[in-house]
PAVOLO-309258 format. One record per residue: residue number from 1; residue in three letters; x, y negated, z negated of N, C-alpha, C in turn. Coordinates in steps of 0.1 Angstrom, whole numbers. Last residue first. Example, Ala and Ser with C-alpha at 12.3 -4.5 7.8 and 13.67 -1.06 7.14 Angstrom:
residues 2
    n  res     nu     nv     nw    cau    cav    caw     cu     cv     cw
    2  SER    128     22    -71    137     11    -71    129      0    -79
    1  ALA    132     57    -78    123     45    -78    132     33    -78
END
This chain:
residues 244
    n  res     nu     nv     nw    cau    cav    caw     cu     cv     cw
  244  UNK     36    220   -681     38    232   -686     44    229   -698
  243  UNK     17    212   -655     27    210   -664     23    218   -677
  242  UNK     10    213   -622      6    222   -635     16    214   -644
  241  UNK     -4    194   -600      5    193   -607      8    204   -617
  240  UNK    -24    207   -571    -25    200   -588     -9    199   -592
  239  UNK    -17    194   -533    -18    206   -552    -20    197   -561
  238  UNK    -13    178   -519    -25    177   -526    -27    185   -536
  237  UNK     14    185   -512      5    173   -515     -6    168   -523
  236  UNK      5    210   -495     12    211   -509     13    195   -517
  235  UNK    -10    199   -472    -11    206   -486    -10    209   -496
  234  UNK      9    183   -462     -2    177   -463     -7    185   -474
  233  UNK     28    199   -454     31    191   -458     21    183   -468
  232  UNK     13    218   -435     18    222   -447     23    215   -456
  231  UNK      7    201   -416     -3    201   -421      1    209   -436
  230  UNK     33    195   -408     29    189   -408     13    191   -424
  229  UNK     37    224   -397     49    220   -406     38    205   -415
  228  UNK     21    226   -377     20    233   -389     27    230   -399
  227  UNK     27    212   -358     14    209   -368     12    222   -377
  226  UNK     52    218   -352     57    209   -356     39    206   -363
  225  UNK     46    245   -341     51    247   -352     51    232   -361
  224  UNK     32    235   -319     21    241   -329     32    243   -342
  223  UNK     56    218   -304     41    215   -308     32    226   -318
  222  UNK     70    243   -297     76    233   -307     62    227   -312
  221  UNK     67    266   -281     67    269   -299     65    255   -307
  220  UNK     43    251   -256     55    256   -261     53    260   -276
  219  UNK     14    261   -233     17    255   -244     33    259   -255
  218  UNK     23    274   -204     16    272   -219     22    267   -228
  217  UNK     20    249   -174     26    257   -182     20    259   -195
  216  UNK      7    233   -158      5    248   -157     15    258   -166
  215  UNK      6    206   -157     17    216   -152     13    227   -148
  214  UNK     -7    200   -181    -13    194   -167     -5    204   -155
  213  UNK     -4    213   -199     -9    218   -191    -15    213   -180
  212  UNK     20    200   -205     23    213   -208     11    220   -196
  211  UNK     10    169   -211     23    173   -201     22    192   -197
  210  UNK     -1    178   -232     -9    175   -223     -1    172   -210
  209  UNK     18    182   -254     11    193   -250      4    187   -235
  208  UNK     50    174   -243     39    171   -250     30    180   -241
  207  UNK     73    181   -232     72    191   -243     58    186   -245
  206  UNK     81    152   -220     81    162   -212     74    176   -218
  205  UNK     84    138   -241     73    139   -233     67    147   -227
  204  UNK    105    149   -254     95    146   -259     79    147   -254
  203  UNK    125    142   -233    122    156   -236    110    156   -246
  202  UNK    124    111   -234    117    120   -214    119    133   -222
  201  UNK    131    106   -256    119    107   -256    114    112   -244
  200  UNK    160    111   -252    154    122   -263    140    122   -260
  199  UNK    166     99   -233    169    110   -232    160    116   -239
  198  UNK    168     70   -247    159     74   -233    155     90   -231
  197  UNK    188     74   -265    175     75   -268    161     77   -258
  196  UNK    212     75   -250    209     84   -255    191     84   -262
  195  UNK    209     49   -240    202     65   -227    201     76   -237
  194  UNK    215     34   -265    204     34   -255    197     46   -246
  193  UNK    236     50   -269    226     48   -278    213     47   -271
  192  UNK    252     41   -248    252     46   -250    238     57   -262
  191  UNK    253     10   -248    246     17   -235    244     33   -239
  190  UNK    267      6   -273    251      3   -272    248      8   -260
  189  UNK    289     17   -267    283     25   -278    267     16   -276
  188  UNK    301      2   -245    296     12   -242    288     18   -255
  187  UNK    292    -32   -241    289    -26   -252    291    -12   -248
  186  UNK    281    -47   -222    291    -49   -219    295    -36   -231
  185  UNK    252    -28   -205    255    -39   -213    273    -36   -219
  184  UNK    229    -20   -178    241    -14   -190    245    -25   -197
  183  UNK    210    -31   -165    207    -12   -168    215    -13   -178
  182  UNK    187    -55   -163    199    -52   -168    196    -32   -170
  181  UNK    172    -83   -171    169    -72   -160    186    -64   -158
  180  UNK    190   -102   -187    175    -98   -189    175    -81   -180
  179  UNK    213   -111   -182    210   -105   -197    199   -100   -197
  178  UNK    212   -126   -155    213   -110   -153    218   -100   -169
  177  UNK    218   -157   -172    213   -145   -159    221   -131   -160
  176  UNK    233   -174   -192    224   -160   -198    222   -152   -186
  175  UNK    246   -192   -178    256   -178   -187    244   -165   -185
  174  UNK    226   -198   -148    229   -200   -166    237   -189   -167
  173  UNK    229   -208   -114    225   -195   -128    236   -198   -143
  172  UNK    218   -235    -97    226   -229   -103    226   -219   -118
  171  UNK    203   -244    -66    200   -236    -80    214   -233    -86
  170  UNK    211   -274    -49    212   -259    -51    210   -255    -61
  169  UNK    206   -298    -59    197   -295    -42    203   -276    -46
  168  UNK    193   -308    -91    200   -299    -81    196   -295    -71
  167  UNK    172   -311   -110    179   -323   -108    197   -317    -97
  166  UNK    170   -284   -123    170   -296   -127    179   -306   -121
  165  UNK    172   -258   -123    169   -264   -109    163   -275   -110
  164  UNK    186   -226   -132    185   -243   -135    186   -249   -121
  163  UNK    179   -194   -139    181   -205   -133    180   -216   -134
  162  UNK    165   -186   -165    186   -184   -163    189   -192   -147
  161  UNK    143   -176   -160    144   -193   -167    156   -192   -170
  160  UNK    141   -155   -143    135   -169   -141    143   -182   -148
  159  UNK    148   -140   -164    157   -142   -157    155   -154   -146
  158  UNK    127   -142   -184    140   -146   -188    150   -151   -175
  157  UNK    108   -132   -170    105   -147   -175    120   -149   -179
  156  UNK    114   -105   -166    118   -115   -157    112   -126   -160
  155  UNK    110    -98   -197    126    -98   -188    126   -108   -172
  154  UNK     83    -97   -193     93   -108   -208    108   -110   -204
  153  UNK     73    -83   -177     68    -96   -178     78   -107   -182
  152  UNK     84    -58   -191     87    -63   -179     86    -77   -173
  151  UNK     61    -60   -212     75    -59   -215     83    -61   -198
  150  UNK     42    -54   -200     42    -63   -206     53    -67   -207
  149  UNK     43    -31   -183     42    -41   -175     41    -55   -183
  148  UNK     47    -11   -204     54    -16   -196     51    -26   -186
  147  UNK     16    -15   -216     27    -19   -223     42    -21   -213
  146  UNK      6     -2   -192      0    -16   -195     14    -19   -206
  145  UNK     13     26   -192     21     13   -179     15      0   -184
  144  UNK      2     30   -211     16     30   -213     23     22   -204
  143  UNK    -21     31   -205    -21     26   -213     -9     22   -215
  142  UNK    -23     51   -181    -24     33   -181    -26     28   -191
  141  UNK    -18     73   -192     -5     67   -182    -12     53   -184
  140  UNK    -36     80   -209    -19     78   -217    -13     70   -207
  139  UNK    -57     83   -189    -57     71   -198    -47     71   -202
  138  UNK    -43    107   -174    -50     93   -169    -49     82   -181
  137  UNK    -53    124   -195    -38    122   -190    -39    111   -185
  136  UNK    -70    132   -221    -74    123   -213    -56    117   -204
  135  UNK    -68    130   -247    -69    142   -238    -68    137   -225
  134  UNK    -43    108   -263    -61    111   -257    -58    122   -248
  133  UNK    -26     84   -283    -34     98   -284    -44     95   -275
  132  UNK     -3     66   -277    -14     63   -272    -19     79   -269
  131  UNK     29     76   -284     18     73   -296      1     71   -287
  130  UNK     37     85   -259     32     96   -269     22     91   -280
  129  UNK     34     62   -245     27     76   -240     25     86   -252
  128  UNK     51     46   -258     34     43   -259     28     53   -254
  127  UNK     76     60   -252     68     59   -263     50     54   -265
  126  UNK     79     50   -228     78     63   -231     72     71   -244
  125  UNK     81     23   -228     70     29   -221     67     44   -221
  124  UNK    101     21   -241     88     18   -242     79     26   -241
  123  UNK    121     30   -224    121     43   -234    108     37   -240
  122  UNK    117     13   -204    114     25   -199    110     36   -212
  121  UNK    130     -2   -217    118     -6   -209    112      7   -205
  120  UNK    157      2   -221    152     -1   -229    133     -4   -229
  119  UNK    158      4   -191    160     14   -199    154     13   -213
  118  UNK    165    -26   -184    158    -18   -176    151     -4   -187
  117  UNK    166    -46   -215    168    -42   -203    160    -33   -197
  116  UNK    173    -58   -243    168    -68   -226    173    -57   -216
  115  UNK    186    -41   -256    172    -41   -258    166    -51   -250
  114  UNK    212    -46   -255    205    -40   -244    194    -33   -248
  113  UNK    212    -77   -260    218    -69   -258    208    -63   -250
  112  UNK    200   -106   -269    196   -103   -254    210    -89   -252
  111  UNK    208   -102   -297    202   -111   -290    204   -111   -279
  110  UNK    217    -71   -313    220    -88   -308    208    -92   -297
  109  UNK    205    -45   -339    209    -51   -322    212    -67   -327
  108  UNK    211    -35   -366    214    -31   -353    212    -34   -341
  107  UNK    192    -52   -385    206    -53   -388    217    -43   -376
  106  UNK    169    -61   -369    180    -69   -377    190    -68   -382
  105  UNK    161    -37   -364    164    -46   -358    173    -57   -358
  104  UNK    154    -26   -390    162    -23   -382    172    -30   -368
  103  UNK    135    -44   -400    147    -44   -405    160    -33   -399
  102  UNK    113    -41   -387    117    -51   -387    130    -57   -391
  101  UNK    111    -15   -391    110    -17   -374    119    -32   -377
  100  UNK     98    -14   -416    113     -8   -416    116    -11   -402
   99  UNK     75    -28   -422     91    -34   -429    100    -25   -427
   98  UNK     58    -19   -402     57    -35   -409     67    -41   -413
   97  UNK     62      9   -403     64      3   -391     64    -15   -393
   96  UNK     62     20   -426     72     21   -413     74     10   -404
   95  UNK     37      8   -432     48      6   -438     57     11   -432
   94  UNK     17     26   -412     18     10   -416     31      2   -425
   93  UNK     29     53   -421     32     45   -405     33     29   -406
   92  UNK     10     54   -440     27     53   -441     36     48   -428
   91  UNK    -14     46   -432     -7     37   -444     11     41   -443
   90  UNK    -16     68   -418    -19     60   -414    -11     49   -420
   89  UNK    -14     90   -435     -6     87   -426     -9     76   -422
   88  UNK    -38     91   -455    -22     87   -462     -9     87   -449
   87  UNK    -56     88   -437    -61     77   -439    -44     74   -449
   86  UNK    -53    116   -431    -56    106   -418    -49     92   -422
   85  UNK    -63    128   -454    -47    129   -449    -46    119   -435
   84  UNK    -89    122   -456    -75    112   -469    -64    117   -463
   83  UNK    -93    138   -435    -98    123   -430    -89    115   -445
   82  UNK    -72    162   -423    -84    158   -430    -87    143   -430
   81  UNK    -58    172   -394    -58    165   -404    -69    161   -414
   80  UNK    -56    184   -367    -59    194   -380    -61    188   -395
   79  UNK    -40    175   -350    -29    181   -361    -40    186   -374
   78  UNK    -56    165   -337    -56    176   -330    -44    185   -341
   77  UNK    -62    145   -354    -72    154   -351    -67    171   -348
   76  UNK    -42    129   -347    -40    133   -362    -54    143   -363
   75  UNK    -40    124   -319    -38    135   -324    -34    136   -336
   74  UNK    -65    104   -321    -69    119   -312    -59    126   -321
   73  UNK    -51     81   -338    -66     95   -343    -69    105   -336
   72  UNK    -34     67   -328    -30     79   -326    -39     90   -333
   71  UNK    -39     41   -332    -42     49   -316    -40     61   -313
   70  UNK    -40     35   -355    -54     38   -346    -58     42   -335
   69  UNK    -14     31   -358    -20     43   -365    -33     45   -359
   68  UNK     -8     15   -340     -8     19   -341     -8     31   -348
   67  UNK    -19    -15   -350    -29     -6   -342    -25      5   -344
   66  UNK    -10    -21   -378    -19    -22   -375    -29    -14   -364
   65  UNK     19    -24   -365     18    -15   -377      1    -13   -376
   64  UNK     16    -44   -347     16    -28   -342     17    -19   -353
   63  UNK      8    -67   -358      3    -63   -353      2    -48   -347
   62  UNK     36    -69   -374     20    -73   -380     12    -61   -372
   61  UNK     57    -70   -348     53    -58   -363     41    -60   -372
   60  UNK     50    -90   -336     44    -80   -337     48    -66   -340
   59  UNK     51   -113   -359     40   -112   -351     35    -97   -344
   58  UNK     78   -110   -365     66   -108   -376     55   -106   -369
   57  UNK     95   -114   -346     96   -102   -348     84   -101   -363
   56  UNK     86   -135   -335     81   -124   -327     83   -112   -332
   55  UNK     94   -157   -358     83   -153   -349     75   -140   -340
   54  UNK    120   -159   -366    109   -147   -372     97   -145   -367
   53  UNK    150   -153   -344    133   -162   -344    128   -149   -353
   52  UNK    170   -140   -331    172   -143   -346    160   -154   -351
   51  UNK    156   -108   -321    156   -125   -317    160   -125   -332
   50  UNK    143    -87   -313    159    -86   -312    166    -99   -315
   49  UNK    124    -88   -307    119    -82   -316    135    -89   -321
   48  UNK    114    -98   -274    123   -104   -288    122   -100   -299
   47  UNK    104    -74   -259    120    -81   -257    128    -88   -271
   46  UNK     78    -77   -269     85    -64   -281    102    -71   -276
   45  UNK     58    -96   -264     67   -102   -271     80    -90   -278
   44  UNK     41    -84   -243     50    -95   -237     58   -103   -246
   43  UNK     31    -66   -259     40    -60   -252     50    -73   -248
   42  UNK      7    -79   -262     13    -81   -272     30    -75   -270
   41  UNK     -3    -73   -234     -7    -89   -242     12    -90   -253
   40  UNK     -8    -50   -231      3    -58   -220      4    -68   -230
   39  UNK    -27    -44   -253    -14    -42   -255     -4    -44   -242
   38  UNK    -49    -56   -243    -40    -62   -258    -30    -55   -260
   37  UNK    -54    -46   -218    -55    -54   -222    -40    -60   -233
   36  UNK    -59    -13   -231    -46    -18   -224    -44    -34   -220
   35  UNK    -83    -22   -248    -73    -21   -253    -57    -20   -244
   34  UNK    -97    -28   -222    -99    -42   -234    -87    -34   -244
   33  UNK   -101      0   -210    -92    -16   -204    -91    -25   -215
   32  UNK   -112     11   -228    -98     17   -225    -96      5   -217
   31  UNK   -138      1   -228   -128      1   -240   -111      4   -237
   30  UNK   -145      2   -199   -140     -9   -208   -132    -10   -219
   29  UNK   -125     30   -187   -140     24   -191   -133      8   -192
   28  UNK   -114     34   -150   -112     34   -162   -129     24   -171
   27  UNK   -120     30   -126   -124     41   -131   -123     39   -146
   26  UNK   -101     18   -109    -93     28   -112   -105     40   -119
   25  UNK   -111      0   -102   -104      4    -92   -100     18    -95
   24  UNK   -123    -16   -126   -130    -22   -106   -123     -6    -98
   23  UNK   -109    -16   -141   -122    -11   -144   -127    -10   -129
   22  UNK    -84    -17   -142    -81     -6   -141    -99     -3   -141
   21  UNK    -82    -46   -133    -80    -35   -121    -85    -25   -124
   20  UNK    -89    -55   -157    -96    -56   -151    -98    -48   -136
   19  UNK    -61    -52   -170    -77    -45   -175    -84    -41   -164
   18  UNK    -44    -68   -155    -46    -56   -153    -60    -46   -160
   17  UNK    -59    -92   -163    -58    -91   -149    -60    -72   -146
   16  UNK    -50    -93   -188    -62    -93   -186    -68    -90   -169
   15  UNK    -21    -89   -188    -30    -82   -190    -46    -82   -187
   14  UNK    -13   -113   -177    -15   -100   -171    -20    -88   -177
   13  UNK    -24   -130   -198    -25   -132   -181    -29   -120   -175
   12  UNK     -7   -121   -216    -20   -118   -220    -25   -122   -206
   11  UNK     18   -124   -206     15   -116   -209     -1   -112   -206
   10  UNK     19   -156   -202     18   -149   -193     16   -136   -192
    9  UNK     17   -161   -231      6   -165   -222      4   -155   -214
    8  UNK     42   -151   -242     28   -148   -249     15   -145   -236
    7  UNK     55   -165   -229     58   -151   -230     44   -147   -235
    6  UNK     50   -195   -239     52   -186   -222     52   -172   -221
    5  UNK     57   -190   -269     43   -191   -257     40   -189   -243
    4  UNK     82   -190   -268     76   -176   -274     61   -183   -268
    3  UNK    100   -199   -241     99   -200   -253     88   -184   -254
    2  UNK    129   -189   -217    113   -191   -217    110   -187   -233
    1  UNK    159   -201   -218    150   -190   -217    136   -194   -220
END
């Protein structure tokens, strides 16, 4: 299979390629390309999070503990948040996400299961929609197809490199082919798990407010209850303590 610099490279390649579409073609600013940019980039390592290598799974849990609290300031706004309640989410995400992503991983998937796959690619890319905060519907999509087209990048580098064409007038496919670009896996409780998680986040999305009115629909119960719950949270938090 293709090492952790090939993957890297070719990533940040396309990313920078795609940036670049979205300024010439699409309209998009800079800033919003220079950050879809770094996240095809960094996208082209989430396949091996699943890796028994500490490389990819340090590198970018470092790194997405790190952004993503930063990407999601539109809606810790739109939740009404004060700037110490901003600043005690942000930190908790960063520890979510630095040492518990990394340890989940490790102790519930295998190495090219079905976190190598189509679906597993998709629930990504479903996610970077929600965490990549902005009013702005246009920008969630190419932000989120920039991470899926990272991650896409990392599966067919795999399935590329499951051919062997060393020193053979015919190619012949490795054990590992068709572990990369893959809908189901031999595993029903991991295919299972998997759509089941696909599932949850297309209702997620689907419910997000800016989904709500691109549509023409109003705004649902779940979003304003879930920033209230939130911000009630935040409150009682910050009471005094009385002791008595």
């Amino acid at each position: 299979m293709a090492d952790f610099k090939t993957h890297i490279t070719t990533s940040t390649l396309l990313g920078v390629g795609y940036g670049a579409v979205g300024v010439l073609f699409w309209e998009m600013s800079l800033d919003h390309a220079m950050v879809a940019a770094g996240l095809c980039s960094v996208s082209g390592m989430l396949p091996d999070l699943d890796s028994d290598s500490g490389v990819p799974v340090r590198e970018t849990t470092a790194f997405s503990a790190a952004v993503v609290p930063m990407l999601m300031l539109e809606r810790f706004q739109d939740l009404a948040l004060t700037r110490e309640q901003m600043v005690l989410a942000a930190g908790l995400m960063y520890i979510a996400v630095r040492f518990g992503v990394a340890e989940v991983f490790k102790r519930y998937t295998v190495h090219r299961g079905m976190w190598h796959s189509i679906p597993a690619m998709m629930s990504v890319g479903l996610l970077a929609f929600l965490i990549c905060s902005s009013h702005d519907f246009n920008v969630r999509v190419y932000k989120s197809a920039a991470v899926v087209l990272g991650f896409l990048s990392h599966l067919v580098l795999d399935e590329l490199w499951s051919v062997d064409l060393q020193g053979r007038a015919i190619p012949r496919l490795k054990k590992s082919s068709g572990t990369a670009l893959k809908f189901f896996s031999k595993s029903s409780w991991a295919n299972i798990s998997t759509y089941g998680k696909l599932s949850l986040l297309m209702l997620l999305v689907a419910g997000d407010p800016i989904m709500m009115d691109r549509y023409g629909y109003p705004e649902t119960v779940a979003p304003r209850a879930a920033r209230r719950f939130i911000k009630d949270v935040f409150d009682k938090a910050e009471q005094p303590v009385i002791r008595r």
